[in-house]
Biopython code that builds the backbone (N, CA, C, O; Angstrom):
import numpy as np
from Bio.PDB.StructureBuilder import StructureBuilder

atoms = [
    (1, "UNK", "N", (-91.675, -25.869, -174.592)),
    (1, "UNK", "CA", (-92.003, -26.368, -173.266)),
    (1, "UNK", "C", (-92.248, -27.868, -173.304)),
    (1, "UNK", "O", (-91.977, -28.583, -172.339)),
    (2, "UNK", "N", (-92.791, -28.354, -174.486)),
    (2, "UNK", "CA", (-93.160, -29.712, -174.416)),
    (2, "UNK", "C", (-91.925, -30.092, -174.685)),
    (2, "UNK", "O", (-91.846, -30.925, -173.782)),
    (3, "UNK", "N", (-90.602, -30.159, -175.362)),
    (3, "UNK", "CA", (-89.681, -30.791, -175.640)),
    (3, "UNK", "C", (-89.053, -31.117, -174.394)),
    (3, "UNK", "O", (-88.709, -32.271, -174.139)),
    (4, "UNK", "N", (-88.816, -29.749, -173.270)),
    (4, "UNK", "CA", (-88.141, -30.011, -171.927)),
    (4, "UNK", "C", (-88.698, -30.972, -171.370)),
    (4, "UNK", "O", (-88.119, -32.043, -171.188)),
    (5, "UNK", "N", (-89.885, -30.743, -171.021)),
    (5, "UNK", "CA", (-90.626, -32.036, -170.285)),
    (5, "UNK", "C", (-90.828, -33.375, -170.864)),
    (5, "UNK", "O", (-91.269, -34.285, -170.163)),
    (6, "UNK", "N", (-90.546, -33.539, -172.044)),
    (6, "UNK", "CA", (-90.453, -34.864, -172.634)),
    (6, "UNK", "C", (-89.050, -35.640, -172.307)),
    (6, "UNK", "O", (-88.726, -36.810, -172.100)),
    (7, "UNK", "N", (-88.346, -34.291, -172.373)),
    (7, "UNK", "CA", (-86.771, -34.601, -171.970)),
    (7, "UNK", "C", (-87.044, -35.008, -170.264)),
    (7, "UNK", "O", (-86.688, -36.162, -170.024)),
    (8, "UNK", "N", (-87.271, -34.706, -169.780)),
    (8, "UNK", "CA", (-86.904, -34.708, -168.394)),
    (8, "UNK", "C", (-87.598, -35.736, -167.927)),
    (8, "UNK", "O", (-87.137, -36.416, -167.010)),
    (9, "UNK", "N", (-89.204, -36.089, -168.667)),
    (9, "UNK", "CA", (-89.337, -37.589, -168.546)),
    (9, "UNK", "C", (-88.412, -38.818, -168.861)),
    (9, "UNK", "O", (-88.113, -39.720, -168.078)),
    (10, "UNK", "N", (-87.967, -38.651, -170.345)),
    (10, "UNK", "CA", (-87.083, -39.608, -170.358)),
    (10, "UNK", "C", (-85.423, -39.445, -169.463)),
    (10, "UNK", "O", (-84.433, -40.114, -169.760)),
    (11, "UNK", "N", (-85.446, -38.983, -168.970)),
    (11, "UNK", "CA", (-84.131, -38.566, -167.869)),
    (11, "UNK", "C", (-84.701, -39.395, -167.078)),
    (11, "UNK", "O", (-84.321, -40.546, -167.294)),
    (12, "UNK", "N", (-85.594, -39.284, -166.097)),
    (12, "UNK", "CA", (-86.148, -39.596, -165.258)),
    (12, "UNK", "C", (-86.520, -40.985, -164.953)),
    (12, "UNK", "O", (-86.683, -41.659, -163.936)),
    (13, "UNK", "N", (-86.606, -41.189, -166.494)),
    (13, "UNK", "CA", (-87.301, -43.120, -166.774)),
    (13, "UNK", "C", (-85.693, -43.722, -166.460)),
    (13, "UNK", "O", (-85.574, -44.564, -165.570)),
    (14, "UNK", "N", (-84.485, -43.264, -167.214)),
    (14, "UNK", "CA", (-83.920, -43.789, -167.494)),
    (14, "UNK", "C", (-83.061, -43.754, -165.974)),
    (14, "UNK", "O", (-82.646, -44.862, -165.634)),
    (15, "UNK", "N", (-82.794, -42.767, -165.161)),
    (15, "UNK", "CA", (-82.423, -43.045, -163.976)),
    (15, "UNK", "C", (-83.024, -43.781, -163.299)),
    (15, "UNK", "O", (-82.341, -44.649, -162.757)),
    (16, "UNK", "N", (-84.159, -43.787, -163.086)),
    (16, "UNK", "CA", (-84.552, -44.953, -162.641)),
    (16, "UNK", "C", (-84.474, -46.135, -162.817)),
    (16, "UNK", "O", (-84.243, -47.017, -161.990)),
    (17, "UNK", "N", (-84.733, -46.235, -164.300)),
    (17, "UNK", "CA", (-84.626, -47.645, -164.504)),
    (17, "UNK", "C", (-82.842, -48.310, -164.462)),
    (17, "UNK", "O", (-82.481, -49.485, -164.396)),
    (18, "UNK", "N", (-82.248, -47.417, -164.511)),
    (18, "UNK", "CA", (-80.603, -47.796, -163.887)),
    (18, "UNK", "C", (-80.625, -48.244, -162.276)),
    (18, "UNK", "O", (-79.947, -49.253, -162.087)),
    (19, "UNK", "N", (-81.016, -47.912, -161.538)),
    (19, "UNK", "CA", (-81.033, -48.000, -160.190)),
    (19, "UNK", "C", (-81.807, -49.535, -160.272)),
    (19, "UNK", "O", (-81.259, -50.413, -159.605)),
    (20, "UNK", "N", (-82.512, -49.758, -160.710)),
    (20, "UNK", "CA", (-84.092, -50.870, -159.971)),
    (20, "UNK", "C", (-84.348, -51.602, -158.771)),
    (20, "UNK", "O", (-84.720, -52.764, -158.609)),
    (21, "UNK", "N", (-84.094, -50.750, -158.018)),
    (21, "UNK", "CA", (-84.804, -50.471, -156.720)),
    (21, "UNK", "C", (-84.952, -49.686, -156.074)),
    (21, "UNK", "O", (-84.647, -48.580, -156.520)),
    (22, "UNK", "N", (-85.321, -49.734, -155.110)),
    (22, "UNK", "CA", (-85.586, -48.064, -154.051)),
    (22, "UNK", "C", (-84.570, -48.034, -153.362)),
    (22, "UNK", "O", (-84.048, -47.028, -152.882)),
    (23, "UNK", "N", (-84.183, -49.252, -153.256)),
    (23, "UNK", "CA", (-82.505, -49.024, -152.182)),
    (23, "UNK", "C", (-81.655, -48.845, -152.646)),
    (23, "UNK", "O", (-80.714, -48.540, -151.913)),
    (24, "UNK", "N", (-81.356, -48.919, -154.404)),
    (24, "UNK", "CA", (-80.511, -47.988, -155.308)),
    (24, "UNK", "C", (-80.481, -46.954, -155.452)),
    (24, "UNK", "O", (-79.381, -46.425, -155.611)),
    (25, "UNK", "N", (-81.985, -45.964, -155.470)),
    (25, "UNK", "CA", (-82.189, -45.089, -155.912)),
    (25, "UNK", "C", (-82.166, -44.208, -154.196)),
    (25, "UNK", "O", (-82.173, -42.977, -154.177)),
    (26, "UNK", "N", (-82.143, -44.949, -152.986)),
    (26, "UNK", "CA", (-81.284, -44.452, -151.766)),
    (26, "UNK", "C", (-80.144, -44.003, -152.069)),
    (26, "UNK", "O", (-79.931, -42.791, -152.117)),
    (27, "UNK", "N", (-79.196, -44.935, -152.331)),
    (27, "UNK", "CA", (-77.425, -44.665, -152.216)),
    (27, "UNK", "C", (-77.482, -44.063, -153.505)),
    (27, "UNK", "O", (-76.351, -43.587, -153.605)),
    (28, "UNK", "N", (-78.225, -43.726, -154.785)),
    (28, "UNK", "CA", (-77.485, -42.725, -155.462)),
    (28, "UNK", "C", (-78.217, -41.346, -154.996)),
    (28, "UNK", "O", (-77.854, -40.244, -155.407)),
    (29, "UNK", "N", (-79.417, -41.568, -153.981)),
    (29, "UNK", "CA", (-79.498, -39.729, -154.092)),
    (29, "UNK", "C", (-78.364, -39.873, -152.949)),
    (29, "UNK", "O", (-77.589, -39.007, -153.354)),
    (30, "UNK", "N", (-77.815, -40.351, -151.893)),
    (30, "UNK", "CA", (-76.591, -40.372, -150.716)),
    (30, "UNK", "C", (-75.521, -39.696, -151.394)),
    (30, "UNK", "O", (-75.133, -38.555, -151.145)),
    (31, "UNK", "N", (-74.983, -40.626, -152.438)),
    (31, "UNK", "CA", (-73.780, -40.120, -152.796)),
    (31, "UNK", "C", (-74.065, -38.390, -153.633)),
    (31, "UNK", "O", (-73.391, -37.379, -153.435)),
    (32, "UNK", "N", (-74.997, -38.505, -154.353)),
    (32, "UNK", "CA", (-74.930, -37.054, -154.617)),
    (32, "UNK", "C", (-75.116, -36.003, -153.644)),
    (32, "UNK", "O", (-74.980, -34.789, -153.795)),
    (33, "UNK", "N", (-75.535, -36.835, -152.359)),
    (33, "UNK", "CA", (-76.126, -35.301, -151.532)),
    (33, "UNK", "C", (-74.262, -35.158, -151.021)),
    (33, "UNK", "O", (-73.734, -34.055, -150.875)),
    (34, "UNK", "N", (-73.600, -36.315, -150.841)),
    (34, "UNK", "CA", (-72.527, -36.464, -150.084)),
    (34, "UNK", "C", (-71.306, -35.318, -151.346)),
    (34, "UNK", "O", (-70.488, -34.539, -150.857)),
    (35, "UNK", "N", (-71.457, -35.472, -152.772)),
    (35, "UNK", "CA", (-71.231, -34.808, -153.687)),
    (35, "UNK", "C", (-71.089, -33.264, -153.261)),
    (35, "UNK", "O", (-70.058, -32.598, -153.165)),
    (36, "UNK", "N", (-72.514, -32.864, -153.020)),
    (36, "UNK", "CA", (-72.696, -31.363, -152.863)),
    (36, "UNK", "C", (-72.163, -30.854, -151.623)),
    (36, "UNK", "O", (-71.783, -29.710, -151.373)),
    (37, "UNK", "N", (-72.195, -31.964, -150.821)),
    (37, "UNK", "CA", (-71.920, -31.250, -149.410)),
    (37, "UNK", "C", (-70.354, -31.380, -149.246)),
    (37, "UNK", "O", (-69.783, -30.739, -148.364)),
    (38, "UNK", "N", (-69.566, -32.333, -150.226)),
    (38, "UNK", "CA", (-68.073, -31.498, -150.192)),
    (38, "UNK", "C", (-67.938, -30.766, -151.285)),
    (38, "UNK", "O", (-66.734, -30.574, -151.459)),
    (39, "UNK", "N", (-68.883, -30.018, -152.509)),
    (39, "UNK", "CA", (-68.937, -28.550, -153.084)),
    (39, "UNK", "C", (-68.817, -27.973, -152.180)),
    (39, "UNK", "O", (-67.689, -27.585, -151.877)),
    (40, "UNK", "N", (-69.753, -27.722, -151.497)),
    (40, "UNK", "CA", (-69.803, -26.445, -150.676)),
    (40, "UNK", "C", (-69.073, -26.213, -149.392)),
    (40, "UNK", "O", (-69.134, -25.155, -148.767)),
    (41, "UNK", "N", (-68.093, -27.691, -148.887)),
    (41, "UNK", "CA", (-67.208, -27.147, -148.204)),
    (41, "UNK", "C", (-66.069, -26.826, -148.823)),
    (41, "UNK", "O", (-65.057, -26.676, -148.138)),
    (42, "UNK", "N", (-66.028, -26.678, -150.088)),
    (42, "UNK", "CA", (-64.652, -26.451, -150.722)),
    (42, "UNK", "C", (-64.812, -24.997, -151.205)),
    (42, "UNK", "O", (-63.927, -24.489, -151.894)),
    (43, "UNK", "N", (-65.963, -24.290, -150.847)),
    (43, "UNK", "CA", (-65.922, -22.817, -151.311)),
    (43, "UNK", "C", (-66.462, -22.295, -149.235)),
    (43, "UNK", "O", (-66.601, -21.115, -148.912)),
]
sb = StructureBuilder()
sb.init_structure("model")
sb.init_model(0)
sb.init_chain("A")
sb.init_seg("    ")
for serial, (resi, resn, name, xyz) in enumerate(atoms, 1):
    if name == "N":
        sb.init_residue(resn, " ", resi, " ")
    sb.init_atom(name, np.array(xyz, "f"), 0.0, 1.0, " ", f" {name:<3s}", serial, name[0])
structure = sb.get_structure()
């Protein structure tokens, strides 16, 4: 249990710290929501 959550902290650091700002970290959750929502019109 501690390994996942160590993992998922450093996931977490590191997306973020790719984005560095909040208006990055806007347009990449956008494009992923925009991602899922042509998944699921393709089924």
């Amino acid at each position: 249990m501690k390994t996942c959550v160590t993992w998922l902290f450093i996931a977490s650091f590191l997306t973020l710290a790719g984005c560095n700002t909040v208006k990055g970290v806007g347009q990449d959750l956008q494009k992923a929501g925009e991602k899922i929502e042509g998944a699921a019109k393709k089924n």
